[in-house]
PDB file of N, H, CA, C and O in Angstrom:
ATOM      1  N   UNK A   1      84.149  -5.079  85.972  1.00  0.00           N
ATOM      2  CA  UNK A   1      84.419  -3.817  86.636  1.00  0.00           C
ATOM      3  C   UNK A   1      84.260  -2.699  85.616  1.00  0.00           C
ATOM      4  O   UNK A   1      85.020  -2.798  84.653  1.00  0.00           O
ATOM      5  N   UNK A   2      83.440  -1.661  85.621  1.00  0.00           N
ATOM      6  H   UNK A   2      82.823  -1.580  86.404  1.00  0.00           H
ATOM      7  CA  UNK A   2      83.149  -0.513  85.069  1.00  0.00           C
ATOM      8  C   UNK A   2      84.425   0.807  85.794  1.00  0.00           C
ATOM      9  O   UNK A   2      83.905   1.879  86.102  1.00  0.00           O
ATOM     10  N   UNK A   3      85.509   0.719  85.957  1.00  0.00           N
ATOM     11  H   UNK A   3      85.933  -0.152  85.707  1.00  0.00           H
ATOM     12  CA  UNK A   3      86.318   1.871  86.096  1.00  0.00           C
ATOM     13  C   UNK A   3      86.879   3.073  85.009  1.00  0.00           C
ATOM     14  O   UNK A   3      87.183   2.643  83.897  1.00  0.00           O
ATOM     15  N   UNK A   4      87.000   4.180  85.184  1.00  0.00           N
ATOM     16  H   UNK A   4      86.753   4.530  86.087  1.00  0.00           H
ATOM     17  CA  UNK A   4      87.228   5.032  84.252  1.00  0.00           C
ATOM     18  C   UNK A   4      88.482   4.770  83.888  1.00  0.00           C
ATOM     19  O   UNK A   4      88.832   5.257  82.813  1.00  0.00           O
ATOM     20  N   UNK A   5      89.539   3.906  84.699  1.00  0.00           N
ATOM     21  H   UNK A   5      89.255   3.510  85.572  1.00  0.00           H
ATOM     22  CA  UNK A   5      90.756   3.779  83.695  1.00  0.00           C
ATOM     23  C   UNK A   5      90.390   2.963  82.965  1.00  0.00           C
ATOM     24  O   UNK A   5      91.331   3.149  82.194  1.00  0.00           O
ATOM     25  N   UNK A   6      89.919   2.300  82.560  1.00  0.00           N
ATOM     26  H   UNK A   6      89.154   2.149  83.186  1.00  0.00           H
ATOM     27  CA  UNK A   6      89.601   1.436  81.456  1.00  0.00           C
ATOM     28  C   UNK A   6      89.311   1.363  80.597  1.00  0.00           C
ATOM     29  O   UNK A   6      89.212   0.364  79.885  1.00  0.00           O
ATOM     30  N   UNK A   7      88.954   3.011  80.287  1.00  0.00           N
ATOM     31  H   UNK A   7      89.034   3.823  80.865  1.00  0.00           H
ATOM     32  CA  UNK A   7      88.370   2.816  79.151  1.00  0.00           C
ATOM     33  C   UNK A   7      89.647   4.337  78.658  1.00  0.00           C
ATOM     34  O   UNK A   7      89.989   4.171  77.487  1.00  0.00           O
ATOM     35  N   UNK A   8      90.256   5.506  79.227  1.00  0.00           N
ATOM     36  H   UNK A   8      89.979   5.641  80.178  1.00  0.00           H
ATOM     37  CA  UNK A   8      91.199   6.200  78.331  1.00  0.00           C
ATOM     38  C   UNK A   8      92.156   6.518  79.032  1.00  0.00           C
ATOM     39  O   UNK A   8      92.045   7.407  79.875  1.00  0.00           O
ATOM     40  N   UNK A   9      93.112   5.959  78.857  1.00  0.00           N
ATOM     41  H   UNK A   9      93.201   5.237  78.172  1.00  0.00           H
ATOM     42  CA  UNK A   9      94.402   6.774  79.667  1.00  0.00           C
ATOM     43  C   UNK A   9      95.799   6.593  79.025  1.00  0.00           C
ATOM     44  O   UNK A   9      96.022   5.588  78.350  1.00  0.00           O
ATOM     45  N   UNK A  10      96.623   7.419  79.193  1.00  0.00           N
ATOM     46  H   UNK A  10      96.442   8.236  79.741  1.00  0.00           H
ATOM     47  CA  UNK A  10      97.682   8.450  78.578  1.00  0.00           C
ATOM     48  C   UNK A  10      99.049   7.824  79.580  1.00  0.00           C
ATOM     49  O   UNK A  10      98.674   7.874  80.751  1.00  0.00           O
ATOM     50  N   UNK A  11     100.120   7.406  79.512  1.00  0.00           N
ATOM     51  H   UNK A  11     100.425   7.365  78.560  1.00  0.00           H
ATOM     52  CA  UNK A  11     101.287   7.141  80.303  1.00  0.00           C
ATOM     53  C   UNK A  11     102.617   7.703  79.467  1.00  0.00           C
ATOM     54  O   UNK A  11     103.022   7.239  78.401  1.00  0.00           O
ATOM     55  N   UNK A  12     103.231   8.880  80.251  1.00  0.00           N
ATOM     56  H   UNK A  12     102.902   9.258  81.117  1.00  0.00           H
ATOM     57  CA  UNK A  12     104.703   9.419  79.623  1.00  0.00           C
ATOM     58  C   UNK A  12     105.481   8.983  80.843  1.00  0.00           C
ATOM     59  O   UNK A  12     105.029   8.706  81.953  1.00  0.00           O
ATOM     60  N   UNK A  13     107.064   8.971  80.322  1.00  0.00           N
ATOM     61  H   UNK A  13     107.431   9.196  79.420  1.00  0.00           H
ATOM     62  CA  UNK A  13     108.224   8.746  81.421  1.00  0.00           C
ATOM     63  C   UNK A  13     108.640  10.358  80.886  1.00  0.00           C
ATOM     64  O   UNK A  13     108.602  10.811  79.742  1.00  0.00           O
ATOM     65  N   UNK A  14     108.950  10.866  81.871  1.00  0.00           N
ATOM     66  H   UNK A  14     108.980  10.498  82.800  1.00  0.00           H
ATOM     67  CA  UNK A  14     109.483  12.205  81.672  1.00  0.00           C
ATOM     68  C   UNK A  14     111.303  11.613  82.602  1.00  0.00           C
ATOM     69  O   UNK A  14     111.580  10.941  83.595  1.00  0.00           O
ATOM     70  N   UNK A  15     112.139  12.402  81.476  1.00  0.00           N
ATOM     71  H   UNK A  15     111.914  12.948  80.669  1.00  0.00           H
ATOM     72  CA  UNK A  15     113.498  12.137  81.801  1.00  0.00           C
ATOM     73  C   UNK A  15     113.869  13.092  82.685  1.00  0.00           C
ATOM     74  O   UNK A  15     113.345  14.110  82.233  1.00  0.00           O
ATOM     75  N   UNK A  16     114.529  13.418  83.794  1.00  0.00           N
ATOM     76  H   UNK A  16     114.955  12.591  84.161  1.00  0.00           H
ATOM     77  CA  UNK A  16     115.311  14.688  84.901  1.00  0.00           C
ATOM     78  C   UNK A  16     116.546  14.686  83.420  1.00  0.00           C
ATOM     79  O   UNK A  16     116.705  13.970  82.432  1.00  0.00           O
ATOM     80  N   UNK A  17     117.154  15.801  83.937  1.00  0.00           N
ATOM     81  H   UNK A  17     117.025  16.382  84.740  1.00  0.00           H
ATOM     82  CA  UNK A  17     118.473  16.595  83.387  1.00  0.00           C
ATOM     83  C   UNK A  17     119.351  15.459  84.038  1.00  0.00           C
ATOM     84  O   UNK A  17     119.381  14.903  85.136  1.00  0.00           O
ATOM     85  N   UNK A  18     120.236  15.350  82.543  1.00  0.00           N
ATOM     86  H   UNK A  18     120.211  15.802  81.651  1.00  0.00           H
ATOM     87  CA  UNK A  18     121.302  14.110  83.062  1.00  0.00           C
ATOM     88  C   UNK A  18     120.908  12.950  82.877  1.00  0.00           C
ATOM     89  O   UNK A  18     121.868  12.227  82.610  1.00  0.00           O
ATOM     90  N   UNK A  19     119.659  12.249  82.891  1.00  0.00           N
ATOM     91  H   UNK A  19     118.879  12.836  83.108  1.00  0.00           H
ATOM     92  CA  UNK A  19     119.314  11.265  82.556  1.00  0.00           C
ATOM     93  C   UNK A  19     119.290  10.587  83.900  1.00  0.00           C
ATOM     94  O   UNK A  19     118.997   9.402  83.743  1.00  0.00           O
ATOM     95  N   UNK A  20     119.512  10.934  85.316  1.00  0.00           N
ATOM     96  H   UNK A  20     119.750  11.897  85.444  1.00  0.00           H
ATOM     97  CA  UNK A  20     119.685  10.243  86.516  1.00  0.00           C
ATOM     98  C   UNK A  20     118.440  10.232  86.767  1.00  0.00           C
ATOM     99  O   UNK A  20     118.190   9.115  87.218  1.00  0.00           O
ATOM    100  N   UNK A  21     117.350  10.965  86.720  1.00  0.00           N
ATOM    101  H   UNK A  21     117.553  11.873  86.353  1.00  0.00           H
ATOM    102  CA  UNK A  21     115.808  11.044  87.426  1.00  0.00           C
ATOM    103  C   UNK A  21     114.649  10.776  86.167  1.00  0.00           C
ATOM    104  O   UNK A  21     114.531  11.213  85.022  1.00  0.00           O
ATOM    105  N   UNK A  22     114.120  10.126  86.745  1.00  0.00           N
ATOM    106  H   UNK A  22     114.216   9.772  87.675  1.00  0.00           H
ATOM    107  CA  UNK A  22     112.674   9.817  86.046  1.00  0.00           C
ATOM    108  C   UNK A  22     111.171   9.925  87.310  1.00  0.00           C
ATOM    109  O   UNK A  22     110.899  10.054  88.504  1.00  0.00           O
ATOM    110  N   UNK A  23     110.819   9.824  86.495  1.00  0.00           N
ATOM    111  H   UNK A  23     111.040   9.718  85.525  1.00  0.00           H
ATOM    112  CA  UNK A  23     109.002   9.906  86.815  1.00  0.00           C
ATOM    113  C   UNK A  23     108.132   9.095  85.638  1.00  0.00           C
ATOM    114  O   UNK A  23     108.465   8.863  84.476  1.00  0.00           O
ATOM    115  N   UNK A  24     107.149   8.815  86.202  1.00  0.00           N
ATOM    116  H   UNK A  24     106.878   9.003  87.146  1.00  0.00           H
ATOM    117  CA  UNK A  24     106.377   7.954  84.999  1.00  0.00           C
ATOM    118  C   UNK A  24     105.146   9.190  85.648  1.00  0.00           C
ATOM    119  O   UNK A  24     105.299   9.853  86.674  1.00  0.00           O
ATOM    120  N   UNK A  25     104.069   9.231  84.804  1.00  0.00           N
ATOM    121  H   UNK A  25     103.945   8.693  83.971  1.00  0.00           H
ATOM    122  CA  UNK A  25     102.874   9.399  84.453  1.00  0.00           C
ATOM    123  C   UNK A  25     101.447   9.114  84.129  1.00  0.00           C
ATOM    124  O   UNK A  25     101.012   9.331  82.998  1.00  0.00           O
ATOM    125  N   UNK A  26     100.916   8.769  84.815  1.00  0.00           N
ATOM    126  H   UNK A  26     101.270   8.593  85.734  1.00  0.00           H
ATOM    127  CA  UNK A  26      99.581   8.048  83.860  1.00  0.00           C
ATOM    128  C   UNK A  26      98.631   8.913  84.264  1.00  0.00           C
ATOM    129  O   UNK A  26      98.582   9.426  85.382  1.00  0.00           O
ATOM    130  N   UNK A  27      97.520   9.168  82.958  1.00  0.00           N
ATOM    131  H   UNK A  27      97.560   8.752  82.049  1.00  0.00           H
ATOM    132  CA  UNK A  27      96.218  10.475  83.092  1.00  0.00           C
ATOM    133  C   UNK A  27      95.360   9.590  82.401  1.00  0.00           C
ATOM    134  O   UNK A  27      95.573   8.907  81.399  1.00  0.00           O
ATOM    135  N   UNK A  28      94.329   9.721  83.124  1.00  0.00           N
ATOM    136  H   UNK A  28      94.156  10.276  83.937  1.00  0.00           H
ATOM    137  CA  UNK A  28      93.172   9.136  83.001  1.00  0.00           C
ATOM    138  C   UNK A  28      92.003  10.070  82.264  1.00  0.00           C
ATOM    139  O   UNK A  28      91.319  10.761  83.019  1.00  0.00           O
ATOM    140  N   UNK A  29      91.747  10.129  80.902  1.00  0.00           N
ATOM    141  H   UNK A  29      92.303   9.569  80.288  1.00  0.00           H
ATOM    142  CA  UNK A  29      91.803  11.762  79.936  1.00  0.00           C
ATOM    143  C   UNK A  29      90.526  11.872  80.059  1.00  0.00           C
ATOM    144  O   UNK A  29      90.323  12.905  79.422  1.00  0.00           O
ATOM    145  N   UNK A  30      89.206  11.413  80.556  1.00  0.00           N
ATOM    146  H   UNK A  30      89.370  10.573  81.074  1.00  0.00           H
ATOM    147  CA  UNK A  30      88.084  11.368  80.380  1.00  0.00           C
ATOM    148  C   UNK A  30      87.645  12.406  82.641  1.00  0.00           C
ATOM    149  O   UNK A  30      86.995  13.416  82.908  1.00  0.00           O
ATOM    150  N   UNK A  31      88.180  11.725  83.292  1.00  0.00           N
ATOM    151  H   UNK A  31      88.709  10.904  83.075  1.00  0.00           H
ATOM    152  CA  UNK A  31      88.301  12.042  84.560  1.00  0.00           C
ATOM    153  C   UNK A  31      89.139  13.446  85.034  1.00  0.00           C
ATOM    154  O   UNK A  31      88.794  14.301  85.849  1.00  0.00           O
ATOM    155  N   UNK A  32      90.606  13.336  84.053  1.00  0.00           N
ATOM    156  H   UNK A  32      90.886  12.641  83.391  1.00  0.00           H
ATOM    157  CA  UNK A  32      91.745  14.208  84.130  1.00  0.00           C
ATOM    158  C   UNK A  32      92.465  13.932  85.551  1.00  0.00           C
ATOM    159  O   UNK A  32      93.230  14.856  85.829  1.00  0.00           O
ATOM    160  N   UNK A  33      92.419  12.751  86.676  1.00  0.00           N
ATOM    161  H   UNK A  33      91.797  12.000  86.450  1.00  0.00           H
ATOM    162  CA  UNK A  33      93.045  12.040  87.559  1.00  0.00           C
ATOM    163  C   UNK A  33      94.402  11.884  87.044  1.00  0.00           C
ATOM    164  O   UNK A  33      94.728  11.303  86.009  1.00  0.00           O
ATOM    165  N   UNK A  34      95.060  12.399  87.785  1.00  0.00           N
ATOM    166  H   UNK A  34      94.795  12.872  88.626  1.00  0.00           H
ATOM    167  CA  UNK A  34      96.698  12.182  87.250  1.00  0.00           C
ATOM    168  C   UNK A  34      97.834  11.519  88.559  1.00  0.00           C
ATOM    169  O   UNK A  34      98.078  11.901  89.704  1.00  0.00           O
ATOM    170  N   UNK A  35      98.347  10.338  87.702  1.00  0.00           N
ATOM    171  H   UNK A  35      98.148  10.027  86.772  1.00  0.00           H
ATOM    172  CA  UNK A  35      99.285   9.485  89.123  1.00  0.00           C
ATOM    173  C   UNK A  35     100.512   9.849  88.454  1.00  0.00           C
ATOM    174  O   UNK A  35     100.708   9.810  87.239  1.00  0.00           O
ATOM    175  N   UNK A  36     101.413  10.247  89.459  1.00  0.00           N
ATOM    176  H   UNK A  36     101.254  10.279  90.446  1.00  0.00           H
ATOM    177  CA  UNK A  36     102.956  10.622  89.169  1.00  0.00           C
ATOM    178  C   UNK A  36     103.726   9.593  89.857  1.00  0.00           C
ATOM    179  O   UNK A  36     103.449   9.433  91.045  1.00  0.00           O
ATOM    180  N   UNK A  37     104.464   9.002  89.443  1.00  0.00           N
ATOM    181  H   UNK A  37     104.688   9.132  88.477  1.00  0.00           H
ATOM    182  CA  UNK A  37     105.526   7.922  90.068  1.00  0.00           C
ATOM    183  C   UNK A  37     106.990   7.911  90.124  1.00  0.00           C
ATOM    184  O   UNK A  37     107.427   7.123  89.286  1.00  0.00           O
ATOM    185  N   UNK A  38     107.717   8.371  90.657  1.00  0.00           N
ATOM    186  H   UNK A  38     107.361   9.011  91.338  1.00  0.00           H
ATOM    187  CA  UNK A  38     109.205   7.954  90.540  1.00  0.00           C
ATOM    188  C   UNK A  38     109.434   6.841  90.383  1.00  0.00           C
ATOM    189  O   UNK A  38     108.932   6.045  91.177  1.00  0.00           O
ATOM    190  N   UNK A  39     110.144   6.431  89.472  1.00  0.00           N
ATOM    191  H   UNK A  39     110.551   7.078  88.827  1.00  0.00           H
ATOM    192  CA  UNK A  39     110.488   5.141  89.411  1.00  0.00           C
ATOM    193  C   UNK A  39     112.262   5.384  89.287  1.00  0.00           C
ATOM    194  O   UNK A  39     112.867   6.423  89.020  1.00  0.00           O
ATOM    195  N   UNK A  40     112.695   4.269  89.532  1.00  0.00           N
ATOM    196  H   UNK A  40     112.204   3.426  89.749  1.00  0.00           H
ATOM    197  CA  UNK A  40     114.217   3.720  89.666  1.00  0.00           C
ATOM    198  C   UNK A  40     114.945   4.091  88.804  1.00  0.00           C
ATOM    199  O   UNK A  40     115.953   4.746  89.070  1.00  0.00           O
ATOM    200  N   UNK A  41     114.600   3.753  87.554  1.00  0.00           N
ATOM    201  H   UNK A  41     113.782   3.220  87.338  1.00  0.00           H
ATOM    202  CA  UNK A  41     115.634   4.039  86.759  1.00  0.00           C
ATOM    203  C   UNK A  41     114.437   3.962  84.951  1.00  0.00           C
ATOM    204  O   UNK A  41     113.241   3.673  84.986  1.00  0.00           O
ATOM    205  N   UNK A  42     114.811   4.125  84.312  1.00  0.00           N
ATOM    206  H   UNK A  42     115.783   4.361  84.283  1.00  0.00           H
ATOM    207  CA  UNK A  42     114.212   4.663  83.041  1.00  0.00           C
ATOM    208  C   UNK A  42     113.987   3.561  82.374  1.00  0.00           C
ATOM    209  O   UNK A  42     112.946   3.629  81.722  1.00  0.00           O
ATOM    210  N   UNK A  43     114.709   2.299  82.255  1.00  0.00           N
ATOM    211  H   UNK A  43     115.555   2.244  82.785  1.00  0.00           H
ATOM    212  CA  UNK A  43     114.891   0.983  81.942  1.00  0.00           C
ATOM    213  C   UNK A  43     112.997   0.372  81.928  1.00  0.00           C
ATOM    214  O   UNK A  43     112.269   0.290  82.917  1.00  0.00           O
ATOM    215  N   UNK A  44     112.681   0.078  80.670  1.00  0.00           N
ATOM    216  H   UNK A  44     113.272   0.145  79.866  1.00  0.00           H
ATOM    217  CA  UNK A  44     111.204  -0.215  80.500  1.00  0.00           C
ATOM    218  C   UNK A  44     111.012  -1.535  81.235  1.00  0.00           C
ATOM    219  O   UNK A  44     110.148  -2.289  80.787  1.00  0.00           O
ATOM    220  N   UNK A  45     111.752  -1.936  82.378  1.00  0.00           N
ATOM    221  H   UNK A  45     112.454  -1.324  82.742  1.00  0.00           H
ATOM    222  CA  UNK A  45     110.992  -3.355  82.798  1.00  0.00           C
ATOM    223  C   UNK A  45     110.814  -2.568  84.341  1.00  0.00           C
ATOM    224  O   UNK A  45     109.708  -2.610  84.881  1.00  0.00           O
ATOM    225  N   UNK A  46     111.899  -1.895  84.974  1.00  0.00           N
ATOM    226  H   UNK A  46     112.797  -1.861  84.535  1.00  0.00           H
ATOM    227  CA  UNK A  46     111.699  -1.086  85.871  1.00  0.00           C
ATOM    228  C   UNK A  46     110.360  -0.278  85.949  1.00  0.00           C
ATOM    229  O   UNK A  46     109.474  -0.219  86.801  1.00  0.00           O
ATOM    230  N   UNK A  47     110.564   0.360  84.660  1.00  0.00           N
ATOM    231  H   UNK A  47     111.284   0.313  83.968  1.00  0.00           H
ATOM    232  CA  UNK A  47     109.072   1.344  84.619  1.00  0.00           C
ATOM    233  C   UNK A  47     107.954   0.584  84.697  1.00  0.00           C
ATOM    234  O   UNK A  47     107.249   0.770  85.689  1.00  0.00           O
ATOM    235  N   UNK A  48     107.662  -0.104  84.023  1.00  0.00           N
ATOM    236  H   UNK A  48     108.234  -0.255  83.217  1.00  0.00           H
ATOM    237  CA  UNK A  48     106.165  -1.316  84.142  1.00  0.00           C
ATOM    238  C   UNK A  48     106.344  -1.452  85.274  1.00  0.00           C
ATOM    239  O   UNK A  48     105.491  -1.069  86.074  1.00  0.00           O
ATOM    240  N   UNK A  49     107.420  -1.994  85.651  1.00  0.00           N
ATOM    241  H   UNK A  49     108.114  -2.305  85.001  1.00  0.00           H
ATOM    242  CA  UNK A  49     106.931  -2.540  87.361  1.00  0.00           C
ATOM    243  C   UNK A  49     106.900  -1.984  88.406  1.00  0.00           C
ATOM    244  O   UNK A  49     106.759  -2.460  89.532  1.00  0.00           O
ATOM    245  N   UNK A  50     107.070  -0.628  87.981  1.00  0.00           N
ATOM    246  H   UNK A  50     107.184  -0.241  87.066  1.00  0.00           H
ATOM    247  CA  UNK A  50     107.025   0.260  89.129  1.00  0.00           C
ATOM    248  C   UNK A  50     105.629   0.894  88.815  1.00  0.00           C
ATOM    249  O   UNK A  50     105.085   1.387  89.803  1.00  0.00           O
ATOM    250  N   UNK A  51     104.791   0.998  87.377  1.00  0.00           N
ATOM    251  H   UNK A  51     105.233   0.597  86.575  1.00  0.00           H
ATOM    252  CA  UNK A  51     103.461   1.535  87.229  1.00  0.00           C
ATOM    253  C   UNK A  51     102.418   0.264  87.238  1.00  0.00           C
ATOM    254  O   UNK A  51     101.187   0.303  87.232  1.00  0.00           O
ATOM    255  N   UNK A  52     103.056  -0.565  87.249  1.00  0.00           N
ATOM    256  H   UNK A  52     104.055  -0.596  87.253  1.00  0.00           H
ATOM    257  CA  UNK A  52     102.028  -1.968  87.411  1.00  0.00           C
ATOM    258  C   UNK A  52     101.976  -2.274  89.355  1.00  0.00           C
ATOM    259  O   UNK A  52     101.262  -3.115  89.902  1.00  0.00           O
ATOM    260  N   UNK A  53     102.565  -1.694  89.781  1.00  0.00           N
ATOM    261  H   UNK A  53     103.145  -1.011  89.336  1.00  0.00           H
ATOM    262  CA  UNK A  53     102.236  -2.030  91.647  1.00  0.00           C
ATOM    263  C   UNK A  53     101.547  -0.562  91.603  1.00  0.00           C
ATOM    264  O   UNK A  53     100.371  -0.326  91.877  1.00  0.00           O
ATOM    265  N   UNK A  54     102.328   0.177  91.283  1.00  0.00           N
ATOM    266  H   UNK A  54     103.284  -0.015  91.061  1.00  0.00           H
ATOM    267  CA  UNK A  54     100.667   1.671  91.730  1.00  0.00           C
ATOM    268  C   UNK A  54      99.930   1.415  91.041  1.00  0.00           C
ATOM    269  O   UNK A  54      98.995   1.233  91.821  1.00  0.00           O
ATOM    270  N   UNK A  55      99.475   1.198  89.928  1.00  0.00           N
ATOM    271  H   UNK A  55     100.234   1.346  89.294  1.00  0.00           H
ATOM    272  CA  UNK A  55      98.209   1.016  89.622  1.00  0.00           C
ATOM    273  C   UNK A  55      96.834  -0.368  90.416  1.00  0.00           C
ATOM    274  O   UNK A  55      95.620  -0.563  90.477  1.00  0.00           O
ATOM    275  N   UNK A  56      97.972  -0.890  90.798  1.00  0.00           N
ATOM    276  H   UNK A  56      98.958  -0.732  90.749  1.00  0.00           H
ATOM    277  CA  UNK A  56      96.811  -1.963  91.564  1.00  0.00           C
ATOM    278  C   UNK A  56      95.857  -1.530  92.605  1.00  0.00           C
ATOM    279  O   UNK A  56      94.716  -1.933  92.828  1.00  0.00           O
ATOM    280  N   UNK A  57      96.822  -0.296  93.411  1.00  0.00           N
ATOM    281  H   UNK A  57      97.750   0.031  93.230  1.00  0.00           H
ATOM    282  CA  UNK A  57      95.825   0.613  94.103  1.00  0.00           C
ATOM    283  C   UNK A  57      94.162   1.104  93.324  1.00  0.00           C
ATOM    284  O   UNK A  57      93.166   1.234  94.035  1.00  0.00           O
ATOM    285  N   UNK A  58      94.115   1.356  91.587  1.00  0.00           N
ATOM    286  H   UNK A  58      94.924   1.250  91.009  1.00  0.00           H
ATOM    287  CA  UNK A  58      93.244   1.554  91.627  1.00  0.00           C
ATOM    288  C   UNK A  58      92.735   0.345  90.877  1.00  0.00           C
ATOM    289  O   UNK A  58      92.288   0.418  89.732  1.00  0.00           O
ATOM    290  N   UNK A  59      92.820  -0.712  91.541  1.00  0.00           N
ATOM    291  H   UNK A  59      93.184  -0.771  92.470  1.00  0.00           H
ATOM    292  CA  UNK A  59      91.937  -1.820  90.732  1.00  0.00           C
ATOM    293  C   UNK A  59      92.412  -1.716  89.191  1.00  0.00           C
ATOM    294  O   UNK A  59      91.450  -1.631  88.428  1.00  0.00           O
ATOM    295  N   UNK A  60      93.557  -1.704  88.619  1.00  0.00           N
ATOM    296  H   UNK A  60      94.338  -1.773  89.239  1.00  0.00           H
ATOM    297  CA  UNK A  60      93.858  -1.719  86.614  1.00  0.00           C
ATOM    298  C   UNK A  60      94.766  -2.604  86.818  1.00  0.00           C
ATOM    299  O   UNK A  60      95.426  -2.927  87.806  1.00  0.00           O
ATOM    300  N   UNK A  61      94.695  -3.053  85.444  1.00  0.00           N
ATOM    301  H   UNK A  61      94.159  -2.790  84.642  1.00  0.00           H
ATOM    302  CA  UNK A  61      95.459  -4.109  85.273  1.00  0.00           C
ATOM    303  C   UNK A  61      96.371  -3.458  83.876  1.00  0.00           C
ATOM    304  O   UNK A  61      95.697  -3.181  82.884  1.00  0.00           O
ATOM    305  N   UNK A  62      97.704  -3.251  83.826  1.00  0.00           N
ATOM    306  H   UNK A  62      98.251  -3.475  84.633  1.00  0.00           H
ATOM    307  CA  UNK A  62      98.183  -2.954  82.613  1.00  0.00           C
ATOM    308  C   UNK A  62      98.355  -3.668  81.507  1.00  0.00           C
ATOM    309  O   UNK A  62      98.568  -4.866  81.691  1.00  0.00           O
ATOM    310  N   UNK A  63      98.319  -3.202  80.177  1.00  0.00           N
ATOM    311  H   UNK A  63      98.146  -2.228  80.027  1.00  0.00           H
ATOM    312  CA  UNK A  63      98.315  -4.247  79.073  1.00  0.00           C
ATOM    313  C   UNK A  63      99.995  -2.979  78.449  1.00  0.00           C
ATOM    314  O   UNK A  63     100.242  -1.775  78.377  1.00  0.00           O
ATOM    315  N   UNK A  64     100.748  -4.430  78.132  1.00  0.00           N
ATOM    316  H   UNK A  64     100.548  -5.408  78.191  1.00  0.00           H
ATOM    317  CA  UNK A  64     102.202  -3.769  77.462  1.00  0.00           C
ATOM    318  C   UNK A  64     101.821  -4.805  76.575  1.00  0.00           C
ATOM    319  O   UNK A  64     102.503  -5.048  75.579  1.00  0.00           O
TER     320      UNK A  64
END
């Protein structure tokens, strides 16, 4: 598969005030396509697995 995530992309968790809200991030820097995700809670197994099911939408596979 030749997809543009594959070859550059960028992922931040941005924290809400208080530490109760998150969002994850991933930018695809060559395209500038940007996926925003709420995820559950900030906890890095939560986050993967909440950016590893949206990303399947675009055909990627994550590497941690």
């Amino acid at each position: 598969m030749n997809s543009p995530w594959l070859k550059s992309k960028e992922g931040d968790l941005i924290i809400g005030k208080g530490g109760l809200t998150a969002v994850a991030t991933m930018v695809e820097r060559v395209t500038r396509l940007t996926v925003i995700i709420k995820v559950a809670s900030r906890k890095s197994h939560t986050v993967i697995v909440t950016l590893a099911r949206r990303m399947r939408a675009y055909h990627v596979k994550l590497i941690t």
